[in-house]
N, C-alpha and C positions, 0 to 999 in steps of 0.2 A: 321203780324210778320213773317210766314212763307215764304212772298215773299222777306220780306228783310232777310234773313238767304239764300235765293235763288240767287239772288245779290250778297250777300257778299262772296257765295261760288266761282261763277263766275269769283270775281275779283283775289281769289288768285289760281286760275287755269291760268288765264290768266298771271299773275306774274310769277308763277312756271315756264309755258309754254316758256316767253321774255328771264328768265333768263335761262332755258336749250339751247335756241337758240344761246345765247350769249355764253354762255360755249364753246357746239359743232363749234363756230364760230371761235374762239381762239384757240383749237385745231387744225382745220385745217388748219387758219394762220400760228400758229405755225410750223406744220409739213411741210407747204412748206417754207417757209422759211428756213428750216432746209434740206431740200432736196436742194435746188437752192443754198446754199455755196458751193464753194470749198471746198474739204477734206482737211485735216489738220494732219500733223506727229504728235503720240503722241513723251513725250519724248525718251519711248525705240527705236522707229523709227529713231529718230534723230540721236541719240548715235549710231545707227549700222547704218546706211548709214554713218556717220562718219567713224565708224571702217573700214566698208568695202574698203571706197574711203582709207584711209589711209593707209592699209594693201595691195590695188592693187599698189598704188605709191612706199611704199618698195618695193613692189616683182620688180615693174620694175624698181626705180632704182638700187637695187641690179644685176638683170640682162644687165644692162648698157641700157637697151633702151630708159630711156626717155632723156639718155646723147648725141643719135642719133638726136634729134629734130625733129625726123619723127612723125605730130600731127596725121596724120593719123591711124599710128597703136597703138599709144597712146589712142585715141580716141575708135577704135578699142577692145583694152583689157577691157576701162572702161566700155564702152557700153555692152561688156560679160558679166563685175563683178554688174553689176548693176541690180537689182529686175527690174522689168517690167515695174513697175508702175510709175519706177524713170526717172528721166534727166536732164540733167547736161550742165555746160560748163567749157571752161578752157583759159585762157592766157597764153602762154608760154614766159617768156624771157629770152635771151642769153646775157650774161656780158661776155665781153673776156677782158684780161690784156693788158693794152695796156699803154706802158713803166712802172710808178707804180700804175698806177689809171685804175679800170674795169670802162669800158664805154659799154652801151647800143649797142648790135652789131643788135640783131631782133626781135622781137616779131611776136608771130603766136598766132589767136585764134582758135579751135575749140571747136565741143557739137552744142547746138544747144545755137548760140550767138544772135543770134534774138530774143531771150526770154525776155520779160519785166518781170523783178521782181522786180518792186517795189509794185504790191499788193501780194504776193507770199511769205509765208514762208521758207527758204530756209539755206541749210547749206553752209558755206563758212572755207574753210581751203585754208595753203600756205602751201608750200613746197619748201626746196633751197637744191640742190644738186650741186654737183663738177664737172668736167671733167678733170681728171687728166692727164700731159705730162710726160715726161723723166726730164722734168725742173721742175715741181710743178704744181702747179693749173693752168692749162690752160685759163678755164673758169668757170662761175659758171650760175648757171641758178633757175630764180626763177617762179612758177607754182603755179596760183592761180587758183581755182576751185570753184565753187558754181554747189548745186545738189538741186531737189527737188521734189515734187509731180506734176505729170502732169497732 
């Protein structure tokens, strides 16, 4: 009798033993798994890379620069206003009046347009601003953007 109570101690050592293994095994799955994704915005992330991109396009269109079409210094300011960790891209296009119908005069993109986001979380806002003449609306111009974690 004592060598089977010797045996049956053995077997749940050995059980205990599989399933600690198994435990720490899932753990460390786990934690790489969870190292090897992409970071991810929470939503207050979101919402202020929002704000911010929104709050630089006022300031420049108020200042008239993005009514210049210069991407470069566009590009420029956002890259300033923008946390570190962030980046972006943008399409610019130019409508000019042309007898009573705005027609497509150019499109520029800059940011880094290379960027594939289609597995990438990412924020996407527009903006349409004017260029005013002596006669009215010159032109108008519309500015799409997408920002995100790099």
């Amino acid at each position: 009798m004592g060598e089977c109570m010797k045996n049956g101690a053995r077997g749940y050592i050995f059980s205990a033993d599989i399933i600690l293994a198994v435990i720490i095994f899932v753990l460390l799955f786990g934690a790489m798994q969870y190292s090897l994704t992409e970071p991810t915005a929470s939503g207050v992330e979101v919402l202020q890379l929002r704000q911010i991109l929104d709050d630089v396009l006022s300031l420049l269109d108020r200042d008239g620069t993005l009514q210049t079409f210069n991407t470069s210094t566009i590009a420029t300011v956002i890259d300033d206003a923008l946390p570190i960790n962030y980046d972006h891209k943008a399409v610019l296009q130019k409508w000019t009046l042309s007898g009573s119908a705005f027609t497509l005069s150019e499109t520029k993109e800059f940011g880094n347009t290379a960027e594939d986001l289609t597995e990438k979380e990412f924020v996407k806002g527009r903006r349409i601003f004017t260029k005013l003449s002596a006669t009215g609306i010159d032109s108008y111009y519309n500015l799409e953007y997408w920002a995100w974690i790099k």
